[in-house]
MISE-304216 format. One line per 10 residues: number of its first residue (from 1); their letters; for each residue y, x, z of N, C-alpha, C. Coordinates in nm, 4 decimals. Example, Ala and Ser with C-alpha at 12.3 -4.5 7.8 and 13.67 -1.06 7.14 Angstrom:
<recs>
1 = as = -0.5690:1.3190:0.7800:-0.4500:1.2300:0.7800:-0.3300:1.3200:0.7800 ~ -0.2250:1.2850:0.7080:-0.1060:1.3670:0.7140:0.0030:1.2900:0.7870
</recs>
This chain:
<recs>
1 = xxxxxxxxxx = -0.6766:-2.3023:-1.4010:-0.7351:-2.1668:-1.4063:-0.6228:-2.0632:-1.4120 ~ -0.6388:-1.9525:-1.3205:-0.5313:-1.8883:-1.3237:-0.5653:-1.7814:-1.4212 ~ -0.3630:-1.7253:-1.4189:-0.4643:-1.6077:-1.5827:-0.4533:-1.4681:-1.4862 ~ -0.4387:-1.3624:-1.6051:-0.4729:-1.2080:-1.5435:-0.3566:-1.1910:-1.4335 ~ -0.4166:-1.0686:-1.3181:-0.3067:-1.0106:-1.2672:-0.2201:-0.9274:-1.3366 ~ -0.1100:-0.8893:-1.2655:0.0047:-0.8436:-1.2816:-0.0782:-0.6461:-1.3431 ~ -0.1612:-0.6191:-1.2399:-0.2651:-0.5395:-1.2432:-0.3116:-0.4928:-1.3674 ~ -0.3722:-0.6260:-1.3958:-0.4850:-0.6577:-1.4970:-0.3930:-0.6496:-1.6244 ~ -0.3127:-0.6931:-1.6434:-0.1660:-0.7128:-1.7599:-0.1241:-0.5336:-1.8092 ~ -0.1402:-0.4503:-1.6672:-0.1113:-0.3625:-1.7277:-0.1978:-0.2833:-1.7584
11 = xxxxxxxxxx = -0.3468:-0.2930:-1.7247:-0.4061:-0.2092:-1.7769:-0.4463:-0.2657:-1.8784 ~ -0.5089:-0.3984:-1.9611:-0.4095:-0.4218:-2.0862:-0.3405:-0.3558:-2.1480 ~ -0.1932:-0.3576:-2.1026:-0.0682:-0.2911:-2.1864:-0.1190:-0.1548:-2.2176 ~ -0.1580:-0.0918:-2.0861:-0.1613:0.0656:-2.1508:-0.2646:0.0861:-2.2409 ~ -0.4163:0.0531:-2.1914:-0.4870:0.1056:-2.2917:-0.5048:0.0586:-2.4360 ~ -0.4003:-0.0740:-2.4600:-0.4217:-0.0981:-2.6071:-0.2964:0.0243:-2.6807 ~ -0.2135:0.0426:-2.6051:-0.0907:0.1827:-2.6660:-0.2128:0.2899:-2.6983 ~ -0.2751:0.3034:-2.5703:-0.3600:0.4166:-2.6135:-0.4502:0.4247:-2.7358 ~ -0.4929:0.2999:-2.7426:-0.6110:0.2718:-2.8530:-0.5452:0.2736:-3.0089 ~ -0.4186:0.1843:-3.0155:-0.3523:0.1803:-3.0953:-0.2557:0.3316:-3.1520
21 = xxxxxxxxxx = -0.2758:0.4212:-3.1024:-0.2325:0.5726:-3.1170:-0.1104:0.5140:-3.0776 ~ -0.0372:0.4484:-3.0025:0.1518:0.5005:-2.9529:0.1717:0.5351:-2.8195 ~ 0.0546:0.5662:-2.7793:0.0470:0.7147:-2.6628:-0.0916:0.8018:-2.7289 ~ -0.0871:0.9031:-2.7287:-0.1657:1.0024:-2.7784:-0.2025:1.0808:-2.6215 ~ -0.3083:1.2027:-2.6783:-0.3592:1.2386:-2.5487:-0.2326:1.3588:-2.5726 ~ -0.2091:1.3453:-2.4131:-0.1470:1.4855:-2.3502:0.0182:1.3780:-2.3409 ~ 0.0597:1.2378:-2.3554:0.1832:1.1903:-2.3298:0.1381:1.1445:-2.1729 ~ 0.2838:1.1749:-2.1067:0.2731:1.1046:-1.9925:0.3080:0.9494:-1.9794 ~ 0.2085:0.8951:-1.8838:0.2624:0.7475:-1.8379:0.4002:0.7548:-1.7666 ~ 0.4801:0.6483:-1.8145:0.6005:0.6437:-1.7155:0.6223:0.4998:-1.6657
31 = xxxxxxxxxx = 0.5775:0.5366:-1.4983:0.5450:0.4034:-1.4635:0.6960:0.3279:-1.4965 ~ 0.8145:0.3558:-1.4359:0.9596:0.2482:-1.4463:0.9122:0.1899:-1.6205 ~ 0.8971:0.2804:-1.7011:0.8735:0.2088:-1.8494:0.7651:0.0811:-1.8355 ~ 0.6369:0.1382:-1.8163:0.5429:0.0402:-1.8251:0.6136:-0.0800:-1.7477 ~ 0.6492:-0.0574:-1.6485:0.6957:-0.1626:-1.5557:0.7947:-0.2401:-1.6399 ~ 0.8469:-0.1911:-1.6827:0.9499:-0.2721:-1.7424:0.8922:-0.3839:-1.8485 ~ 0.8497:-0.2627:-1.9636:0.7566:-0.3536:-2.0118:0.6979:-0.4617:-2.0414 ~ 0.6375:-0.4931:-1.9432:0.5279:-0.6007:-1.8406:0.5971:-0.6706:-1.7643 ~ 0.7094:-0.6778:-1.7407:0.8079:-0.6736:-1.6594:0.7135:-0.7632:-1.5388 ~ 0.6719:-0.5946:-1.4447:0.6714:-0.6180:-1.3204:0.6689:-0.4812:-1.2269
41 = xxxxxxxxxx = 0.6071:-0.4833:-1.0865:0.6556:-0.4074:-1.0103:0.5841:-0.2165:-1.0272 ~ 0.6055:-0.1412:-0.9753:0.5375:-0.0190:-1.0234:0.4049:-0.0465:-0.9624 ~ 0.3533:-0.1247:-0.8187:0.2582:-0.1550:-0.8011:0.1568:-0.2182:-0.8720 ~ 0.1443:-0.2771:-0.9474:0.0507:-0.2938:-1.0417:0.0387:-0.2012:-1.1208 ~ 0.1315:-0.1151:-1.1862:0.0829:-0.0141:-1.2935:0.0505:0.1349:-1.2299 ~ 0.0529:0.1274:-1.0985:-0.0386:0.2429:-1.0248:-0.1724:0.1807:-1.0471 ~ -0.1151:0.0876:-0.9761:-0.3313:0.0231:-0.9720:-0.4049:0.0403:-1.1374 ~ -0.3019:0.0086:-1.2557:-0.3808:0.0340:-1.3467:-0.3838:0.1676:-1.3661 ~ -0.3365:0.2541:-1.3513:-0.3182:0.3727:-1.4158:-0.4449:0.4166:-1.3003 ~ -0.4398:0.4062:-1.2036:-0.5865:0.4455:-1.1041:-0.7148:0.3804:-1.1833
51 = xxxxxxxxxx = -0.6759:0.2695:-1.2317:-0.8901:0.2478:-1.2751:-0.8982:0.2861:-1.4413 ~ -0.7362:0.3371:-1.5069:-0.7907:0.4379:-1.6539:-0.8217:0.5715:-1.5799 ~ -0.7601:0.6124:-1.4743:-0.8404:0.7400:-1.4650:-0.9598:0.7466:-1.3983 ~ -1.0131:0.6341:-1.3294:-1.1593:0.6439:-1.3061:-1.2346:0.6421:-1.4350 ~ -1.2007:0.5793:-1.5776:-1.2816:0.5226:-1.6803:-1.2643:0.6663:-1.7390 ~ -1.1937:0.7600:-1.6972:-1.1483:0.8750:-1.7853:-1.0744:0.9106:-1.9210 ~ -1.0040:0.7569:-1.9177:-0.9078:0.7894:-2.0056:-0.7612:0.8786:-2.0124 ~ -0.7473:0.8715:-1.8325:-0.6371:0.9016:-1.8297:-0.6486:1.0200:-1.7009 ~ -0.5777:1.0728:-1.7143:-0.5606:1.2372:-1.6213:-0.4742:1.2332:-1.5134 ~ -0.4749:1.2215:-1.3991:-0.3731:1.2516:-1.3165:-0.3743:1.3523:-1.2513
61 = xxxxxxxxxx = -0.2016:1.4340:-1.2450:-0.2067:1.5418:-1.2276:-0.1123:1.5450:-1.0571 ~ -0.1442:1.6012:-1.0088:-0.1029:1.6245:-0.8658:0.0393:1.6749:-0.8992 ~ 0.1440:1.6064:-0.8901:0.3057:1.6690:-0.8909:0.3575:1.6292:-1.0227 ~ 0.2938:1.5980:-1.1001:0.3380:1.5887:-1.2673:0.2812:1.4400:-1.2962 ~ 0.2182:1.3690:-1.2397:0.2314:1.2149:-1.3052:0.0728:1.2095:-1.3816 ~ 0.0823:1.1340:-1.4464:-0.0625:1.0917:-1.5241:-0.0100:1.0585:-1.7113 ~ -0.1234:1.1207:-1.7364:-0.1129:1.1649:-1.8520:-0.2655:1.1089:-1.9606 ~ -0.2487:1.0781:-2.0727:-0.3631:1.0468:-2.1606:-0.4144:1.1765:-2.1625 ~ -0.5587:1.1859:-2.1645:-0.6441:1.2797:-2.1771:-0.6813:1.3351:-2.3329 ~ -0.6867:1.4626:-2.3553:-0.7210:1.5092:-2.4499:-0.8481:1.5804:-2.3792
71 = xxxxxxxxxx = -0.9731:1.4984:-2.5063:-1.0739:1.5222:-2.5149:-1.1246:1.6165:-2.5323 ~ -1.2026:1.7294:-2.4655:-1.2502:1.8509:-2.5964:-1.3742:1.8079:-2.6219 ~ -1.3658:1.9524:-2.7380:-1.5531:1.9132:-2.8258:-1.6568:1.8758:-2.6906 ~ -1.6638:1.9282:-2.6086:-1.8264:1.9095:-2.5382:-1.8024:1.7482:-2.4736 ~ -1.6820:1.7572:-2.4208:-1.7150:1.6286:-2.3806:-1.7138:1.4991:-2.4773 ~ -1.7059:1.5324:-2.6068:-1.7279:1.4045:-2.7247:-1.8440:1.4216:-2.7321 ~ -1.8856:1.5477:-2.7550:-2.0600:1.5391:-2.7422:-2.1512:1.4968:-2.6549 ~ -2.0339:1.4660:-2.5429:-2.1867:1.4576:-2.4269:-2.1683:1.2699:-2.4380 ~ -1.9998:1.2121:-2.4581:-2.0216:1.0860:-2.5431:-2.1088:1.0464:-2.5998 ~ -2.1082:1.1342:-2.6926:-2.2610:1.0717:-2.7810:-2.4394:1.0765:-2.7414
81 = xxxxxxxxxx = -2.4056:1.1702:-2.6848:-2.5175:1.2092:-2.5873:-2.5658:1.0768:-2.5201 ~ -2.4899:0.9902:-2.4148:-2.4262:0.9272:-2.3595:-2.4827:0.7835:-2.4595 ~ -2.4176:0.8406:-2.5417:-2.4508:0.6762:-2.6706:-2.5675:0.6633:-2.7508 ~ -2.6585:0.8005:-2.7608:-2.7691:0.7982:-2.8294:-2.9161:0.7017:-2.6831 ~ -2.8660:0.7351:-2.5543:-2.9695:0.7094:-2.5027:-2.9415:0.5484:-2.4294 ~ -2.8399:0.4748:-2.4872:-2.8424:0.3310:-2.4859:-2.8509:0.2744:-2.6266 ~ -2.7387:0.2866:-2.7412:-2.7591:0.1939:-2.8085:-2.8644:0.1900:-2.9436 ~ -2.9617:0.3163:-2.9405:-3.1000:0.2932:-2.9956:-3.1737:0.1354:-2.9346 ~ -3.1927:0.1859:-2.8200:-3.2747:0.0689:-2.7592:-3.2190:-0.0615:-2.7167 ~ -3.0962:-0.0822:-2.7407:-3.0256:-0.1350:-2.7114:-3.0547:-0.1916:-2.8850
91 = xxxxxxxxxx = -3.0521:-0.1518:-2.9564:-3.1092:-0.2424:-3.1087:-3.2309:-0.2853:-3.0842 ~ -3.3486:-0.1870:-3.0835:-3.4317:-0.2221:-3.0957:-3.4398:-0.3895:-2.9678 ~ -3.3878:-0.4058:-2.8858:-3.3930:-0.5294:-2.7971:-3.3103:-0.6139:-2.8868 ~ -3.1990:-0.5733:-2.9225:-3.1546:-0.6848:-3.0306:-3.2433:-0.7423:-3.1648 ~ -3.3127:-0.6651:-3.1835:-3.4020:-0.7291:-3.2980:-3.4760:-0.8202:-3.2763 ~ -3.4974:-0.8047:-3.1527:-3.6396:-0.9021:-3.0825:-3.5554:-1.0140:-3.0628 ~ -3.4412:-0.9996:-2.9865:-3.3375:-1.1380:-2.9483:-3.2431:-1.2014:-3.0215 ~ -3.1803:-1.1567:-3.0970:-3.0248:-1.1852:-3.1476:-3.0677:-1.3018:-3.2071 ~ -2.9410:-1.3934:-3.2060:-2.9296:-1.5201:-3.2404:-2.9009:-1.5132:-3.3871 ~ -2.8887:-1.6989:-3.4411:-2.8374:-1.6816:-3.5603:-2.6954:-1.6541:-3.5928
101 = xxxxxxxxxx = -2.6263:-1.7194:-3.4454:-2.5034:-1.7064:-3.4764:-2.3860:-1.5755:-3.4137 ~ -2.5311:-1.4895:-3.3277:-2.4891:-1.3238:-3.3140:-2.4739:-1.2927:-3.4774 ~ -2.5940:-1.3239:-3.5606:-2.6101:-1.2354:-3.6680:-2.4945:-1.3335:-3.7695 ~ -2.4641:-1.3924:-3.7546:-2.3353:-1.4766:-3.8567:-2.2197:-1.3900:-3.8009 ~ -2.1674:-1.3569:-3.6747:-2.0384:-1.2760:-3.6397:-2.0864:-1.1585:-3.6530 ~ -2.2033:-1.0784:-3.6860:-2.2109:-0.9293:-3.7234:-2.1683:-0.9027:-3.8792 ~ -2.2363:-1.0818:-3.9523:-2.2225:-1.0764:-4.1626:-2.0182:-1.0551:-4.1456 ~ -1.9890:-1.1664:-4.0374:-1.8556:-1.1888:-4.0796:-1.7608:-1.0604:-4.0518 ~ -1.8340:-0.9810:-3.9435:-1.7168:-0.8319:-3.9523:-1.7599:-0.7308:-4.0261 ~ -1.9163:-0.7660:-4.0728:-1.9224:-0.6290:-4.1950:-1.8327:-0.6907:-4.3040
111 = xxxxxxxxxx = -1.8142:-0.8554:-4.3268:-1.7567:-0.8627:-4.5158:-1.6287:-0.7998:-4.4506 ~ -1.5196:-0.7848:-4.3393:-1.3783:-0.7697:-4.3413:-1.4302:-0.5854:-4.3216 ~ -1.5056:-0.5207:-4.2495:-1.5169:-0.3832:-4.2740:-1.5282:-0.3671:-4.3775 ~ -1.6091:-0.4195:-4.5251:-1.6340:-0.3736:-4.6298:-1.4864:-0.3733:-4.6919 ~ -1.4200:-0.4684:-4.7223:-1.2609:-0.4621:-4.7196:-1.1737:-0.3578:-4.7042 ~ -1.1782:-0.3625:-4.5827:-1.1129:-0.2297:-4.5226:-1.1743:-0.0984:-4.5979 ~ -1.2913:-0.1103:-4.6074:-1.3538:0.0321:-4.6515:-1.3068:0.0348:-4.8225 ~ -1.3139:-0.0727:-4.9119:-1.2817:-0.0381:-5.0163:-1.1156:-0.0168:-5.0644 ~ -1.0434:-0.0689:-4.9237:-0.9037:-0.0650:-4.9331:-0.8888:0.1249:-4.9229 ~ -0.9334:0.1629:-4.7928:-0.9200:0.3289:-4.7688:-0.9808:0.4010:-4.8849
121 = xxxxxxxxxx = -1.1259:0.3700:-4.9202:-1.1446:0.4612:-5.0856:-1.0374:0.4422:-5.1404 ~ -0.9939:0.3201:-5.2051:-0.8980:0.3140:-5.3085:-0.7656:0.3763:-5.3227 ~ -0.7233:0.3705:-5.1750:-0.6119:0.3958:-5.1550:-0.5419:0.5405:-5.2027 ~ -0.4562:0.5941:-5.2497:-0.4332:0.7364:-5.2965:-0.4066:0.8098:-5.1749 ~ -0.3689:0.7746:-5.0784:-0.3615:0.9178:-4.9358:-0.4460:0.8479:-4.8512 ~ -0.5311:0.8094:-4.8727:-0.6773:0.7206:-4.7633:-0.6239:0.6860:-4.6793 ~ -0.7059:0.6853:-4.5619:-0.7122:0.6262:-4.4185:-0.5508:0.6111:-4.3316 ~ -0.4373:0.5378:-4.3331:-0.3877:0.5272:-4.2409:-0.4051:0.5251:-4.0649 ~ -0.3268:0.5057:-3.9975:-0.3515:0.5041:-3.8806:-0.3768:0.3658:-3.8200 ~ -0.3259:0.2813:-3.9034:-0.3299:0.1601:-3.8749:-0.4661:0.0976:-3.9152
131 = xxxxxxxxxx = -0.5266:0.1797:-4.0509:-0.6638:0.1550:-4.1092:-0.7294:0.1804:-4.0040 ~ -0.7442:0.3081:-3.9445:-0.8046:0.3680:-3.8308:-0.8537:0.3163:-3.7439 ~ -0.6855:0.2127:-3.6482:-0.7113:0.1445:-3.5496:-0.7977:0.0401:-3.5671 ~ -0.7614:-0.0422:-3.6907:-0.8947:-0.1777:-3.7709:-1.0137:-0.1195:-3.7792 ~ -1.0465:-0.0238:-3.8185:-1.1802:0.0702:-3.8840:-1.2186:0.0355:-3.7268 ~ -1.1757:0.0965:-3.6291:-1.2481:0.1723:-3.4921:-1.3082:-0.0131:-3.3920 ~ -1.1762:-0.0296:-3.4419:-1.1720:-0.2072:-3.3314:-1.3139:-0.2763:-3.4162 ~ -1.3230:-0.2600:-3.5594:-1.4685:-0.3830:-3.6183:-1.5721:-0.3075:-3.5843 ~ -1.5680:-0.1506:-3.5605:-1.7049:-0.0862:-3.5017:-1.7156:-0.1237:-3.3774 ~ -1.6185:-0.1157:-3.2580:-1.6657:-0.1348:-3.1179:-1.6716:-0.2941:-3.1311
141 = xxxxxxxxxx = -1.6230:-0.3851:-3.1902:-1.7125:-0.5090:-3.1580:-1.8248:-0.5569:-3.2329 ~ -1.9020:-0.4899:-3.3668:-1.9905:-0.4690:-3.3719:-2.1102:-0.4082:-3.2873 ~ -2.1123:-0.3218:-3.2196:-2.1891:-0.2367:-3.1425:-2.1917:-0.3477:-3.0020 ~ -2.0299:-0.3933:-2.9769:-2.0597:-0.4905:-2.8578:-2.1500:-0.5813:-2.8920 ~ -2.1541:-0.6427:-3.0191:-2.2283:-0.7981:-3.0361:-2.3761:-0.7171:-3.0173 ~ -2.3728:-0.6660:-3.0951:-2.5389:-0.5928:-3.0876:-2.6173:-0.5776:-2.9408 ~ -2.5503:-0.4820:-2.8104:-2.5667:-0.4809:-2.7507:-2.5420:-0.5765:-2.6218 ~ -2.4819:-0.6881:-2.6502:-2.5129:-0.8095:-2.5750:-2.6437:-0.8989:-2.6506 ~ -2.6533:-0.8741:-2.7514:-2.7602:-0.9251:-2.8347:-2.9277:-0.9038:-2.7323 ~ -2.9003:-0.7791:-2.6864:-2.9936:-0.6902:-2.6344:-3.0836:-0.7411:-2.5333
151 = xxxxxxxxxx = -2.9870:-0.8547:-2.5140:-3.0187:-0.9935:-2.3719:-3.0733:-0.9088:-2.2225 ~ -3.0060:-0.7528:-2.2335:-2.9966:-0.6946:-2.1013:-2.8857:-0.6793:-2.0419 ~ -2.8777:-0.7430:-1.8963:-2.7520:-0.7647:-1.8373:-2.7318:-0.5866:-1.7976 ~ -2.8420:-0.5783:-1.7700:-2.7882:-0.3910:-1.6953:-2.7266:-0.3472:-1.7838 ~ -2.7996:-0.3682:-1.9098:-2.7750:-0.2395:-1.9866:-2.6548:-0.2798:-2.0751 ~ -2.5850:-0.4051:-2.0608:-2.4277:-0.4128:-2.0625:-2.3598:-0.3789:-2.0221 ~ -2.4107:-0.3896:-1.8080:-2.3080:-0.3353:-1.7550:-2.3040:-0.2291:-1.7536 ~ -2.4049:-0.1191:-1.7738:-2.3707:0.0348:-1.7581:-2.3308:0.0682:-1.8648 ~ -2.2960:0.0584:-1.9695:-2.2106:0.0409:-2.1078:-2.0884:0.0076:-2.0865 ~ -2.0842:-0.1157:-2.0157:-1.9136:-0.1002:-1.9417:-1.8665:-0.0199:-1.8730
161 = xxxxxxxxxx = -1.9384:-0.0202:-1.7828:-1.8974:0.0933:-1.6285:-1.9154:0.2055:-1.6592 ~ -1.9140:0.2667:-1.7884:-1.9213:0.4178:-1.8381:-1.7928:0.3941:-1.9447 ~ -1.7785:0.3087:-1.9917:-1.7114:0.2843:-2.1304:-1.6988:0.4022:-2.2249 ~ -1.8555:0.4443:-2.2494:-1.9052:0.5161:-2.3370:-1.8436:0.4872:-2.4900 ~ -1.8341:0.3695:-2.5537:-1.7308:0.3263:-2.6672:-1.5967:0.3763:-2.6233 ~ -1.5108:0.2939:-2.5377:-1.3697:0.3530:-2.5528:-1.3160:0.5031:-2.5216 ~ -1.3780:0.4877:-2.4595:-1.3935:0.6848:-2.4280:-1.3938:0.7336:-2.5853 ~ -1.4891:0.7123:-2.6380:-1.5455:0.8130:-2.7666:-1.4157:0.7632:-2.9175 ~ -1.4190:0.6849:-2.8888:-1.3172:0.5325:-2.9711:-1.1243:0.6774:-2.9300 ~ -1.0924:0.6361:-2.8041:-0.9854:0.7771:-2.7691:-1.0017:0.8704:-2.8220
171 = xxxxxxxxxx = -1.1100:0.8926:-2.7964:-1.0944:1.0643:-2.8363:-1.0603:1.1080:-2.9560 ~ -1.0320:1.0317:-3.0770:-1.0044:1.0061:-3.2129:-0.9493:0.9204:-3.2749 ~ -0.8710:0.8466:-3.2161:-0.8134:0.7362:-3.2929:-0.6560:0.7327:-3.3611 ~ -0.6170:0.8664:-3.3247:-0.5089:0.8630:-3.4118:-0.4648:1.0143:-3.5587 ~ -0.6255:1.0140:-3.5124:-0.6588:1.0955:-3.6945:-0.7146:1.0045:-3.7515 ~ -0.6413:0.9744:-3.8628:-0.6933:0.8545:-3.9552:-0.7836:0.9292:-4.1026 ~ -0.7744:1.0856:-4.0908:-0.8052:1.1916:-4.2405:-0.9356:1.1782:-4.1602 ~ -0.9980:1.1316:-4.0327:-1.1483:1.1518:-3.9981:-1.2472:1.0531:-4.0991 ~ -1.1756:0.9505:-4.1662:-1.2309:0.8588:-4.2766:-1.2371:0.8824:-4.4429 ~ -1.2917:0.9815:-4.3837:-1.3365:1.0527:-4.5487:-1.4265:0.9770:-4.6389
181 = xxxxxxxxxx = -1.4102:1.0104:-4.7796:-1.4572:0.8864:-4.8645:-1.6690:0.8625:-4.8135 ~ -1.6860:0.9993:-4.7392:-1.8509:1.0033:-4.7230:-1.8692:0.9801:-4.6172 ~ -1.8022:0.9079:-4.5111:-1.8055:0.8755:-4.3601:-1.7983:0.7208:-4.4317 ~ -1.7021:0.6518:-4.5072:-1.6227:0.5540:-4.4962:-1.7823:0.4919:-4.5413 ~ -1.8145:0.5455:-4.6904:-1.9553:0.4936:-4.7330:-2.1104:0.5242:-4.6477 ~ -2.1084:0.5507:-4.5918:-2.2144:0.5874:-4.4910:-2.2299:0.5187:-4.3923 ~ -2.1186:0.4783:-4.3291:-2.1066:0.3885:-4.1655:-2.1586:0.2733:-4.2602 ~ -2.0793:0.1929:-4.3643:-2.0574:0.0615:-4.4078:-2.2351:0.0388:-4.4553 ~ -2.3117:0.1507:-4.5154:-2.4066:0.1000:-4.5602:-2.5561:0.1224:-4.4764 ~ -2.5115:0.1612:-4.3849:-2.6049:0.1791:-4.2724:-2.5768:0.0647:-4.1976
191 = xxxxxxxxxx = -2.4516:0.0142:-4.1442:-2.4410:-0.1129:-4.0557:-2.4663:-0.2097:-4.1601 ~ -2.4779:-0.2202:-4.2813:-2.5366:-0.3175:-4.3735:-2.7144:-0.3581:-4.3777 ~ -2.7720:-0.2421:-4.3651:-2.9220:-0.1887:-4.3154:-2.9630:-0.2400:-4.1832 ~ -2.8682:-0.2213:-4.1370:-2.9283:-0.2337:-3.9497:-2.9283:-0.3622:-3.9387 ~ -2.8127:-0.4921:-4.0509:-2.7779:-0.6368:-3.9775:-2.9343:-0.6858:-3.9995 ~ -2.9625:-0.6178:-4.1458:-3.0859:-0.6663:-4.2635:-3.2092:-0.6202:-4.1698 ~ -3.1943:-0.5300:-4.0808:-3.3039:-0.4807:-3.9904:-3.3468:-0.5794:-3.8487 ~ -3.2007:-0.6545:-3.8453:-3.1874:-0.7077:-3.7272:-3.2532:-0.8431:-3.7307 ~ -3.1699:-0.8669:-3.8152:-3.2040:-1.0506:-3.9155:-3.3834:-1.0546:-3.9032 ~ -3.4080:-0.9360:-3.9588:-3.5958:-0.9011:-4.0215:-3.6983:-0.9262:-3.8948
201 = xxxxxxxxxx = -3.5790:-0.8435:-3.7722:-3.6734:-0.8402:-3.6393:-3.7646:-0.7104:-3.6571 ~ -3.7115:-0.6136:-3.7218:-3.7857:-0.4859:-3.7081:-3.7404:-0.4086:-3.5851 ~ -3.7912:-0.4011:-3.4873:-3.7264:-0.3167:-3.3916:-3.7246:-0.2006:-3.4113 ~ -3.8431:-0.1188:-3.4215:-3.8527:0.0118:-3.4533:-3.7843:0.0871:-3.5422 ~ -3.7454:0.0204:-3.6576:-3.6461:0.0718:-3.7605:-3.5112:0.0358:-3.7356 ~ -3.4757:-0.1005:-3.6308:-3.3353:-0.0807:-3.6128:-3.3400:0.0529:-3.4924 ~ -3.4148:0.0871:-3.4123:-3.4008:0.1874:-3.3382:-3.3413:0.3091:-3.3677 ~ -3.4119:0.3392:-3.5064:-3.4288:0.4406:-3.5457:-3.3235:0.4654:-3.6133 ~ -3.2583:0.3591:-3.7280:-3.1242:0.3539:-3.7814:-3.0092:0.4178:-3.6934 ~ -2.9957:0.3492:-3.5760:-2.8812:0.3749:-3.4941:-2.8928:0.4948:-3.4300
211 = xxxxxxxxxx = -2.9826:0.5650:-3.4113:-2.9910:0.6850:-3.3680:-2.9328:0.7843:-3.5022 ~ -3.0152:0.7147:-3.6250:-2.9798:0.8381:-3.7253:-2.7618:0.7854:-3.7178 ~ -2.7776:0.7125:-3.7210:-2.5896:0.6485:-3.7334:-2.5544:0.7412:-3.6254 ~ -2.5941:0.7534:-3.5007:-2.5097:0.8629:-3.4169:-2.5186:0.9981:-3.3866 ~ -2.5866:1.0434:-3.5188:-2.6471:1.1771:-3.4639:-2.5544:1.2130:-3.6339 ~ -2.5520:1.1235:-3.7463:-2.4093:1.1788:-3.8506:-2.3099:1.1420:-3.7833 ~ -2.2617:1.0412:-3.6849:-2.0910:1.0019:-3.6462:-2.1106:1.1518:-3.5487 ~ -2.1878:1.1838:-3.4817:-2.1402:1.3019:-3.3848:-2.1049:1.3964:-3.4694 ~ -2.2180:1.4000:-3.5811:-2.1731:1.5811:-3.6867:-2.0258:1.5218:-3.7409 ~ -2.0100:1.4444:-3.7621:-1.9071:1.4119:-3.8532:-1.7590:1.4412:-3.7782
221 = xxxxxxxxxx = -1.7534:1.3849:-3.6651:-1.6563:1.3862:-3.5743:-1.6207:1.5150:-3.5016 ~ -1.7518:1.5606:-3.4843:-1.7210:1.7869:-3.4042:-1.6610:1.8470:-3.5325 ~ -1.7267:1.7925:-3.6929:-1.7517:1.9016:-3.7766:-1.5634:1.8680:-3.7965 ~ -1.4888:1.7445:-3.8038:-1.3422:1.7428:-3.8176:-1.2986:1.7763:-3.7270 ~ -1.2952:1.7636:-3.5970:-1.2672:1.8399:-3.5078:-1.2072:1.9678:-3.4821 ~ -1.3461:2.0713:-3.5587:-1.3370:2.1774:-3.6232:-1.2318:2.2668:-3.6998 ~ -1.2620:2.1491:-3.7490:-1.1866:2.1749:-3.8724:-0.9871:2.1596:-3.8560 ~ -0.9907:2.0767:-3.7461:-0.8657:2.0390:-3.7170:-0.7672:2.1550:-3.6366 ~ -0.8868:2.2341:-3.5700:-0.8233:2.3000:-3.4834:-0.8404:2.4588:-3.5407 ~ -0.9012:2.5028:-3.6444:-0.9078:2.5786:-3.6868:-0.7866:2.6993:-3.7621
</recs>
């Protein structure tokens, strides 16, 4: 079995820098670097740097190179926008389907989120960046298990082919002060609700959960935002 392309390797490389905050929005890509890197030719890291800027992570500018995108407010909102009208129903189908051993890898990343969450309360200057990157990575593969749970192939792939998560996941991942002690307790005990909703087979109330979960992560995320740029 052969493994990834040369291609595939680098879009890899870049978007975990990106995810991991050691490119931020508004740094340019430099292909000879990446290349090096990866150690391979600049042809592959055009090709990747062409399908982050179809996914809209990344900006290319006519004469000036390609660059990580800085998000503004409307378009995080229309993210969520975006995320309210899949992964409601996208529970409620998981309730009806999910396995036992979907719902054993949802118990096993809430006990290491709960962790994490009582590490950032505790901590005297909270949320690192590195907390951040852990915090953001056990939510998007939570939300993934859920919504493969959903046992709809479409409505995976248009979840991919939008990458409505990493998109929204960028647009914030290297403010780690967005994990305030009433975000940190709020996410943890609502995705605690929703597993107990899931397990139960209530659809209607996991529906309803995840909608109320993205309609506080949106206030929560404009209202720092806000506040950041103020």
């Amino acid at each position: 079995m052969s493994g990834p392309t040369l291609s595939e390797q680098a879009y890899q490389h870049i978007k975990k820098q990106v995810f991991s905050g050691k490119l931020v929005p508004g740094d340019r890509l430099v292909n000879r670097s990446i290349a090096e890197e990866i150690g391979a030719s600049f042809i592959p890291v055009r090709e990747a740097i062409g399908r982050l800027a179809s996914e809209g992570i990344v900006e290319q500018v006519a004469g000036a190179g390609a660059f990580v995108r800085l998000f503004d407010r409307q378009e995080i909102a229309e993210i969520y926008d975006a995320r309210e009208l899949i992964e409601p129903y996208a529970a409620a189908r998981a309730a009806r389907h999910i396995t036992d051993l979907e719902l054993a890898e949802l118990k096993s990343l809430l006990s290491e989120w709960q962790d994490l969450g009582e590490k950032i309360m505790t901590a005297r200057r909270g949320a690192t960046t590195k907390d951040l990157d852990h915090w953001l990575t056990l939510n998007e593969r939570f939300h993934e298990i859920m919504i493969h749970a959903s046992r709809n192939r479409f409505l995976a792939k248009i979840t991919a082919n939008v990458h409505v998560l990493s998109q929204c996941f960028a647009a914030h991942r290297s403010s780690p002060k967005i994990l305030s002690h009433d975000l940190v307790k709020s996410t943890l005990e609502t995705h605690l609700e929703l597993v107990a909703l899931l397990e139960a087979g209530d659809e209607s109330a996991a529906e309803a959960l995840v909608r109320k979960q993205l309609e506080y992560g949106r206030d929560s995320v404009l209202s720092f935002l806000d506040q950041a740029r103020s």
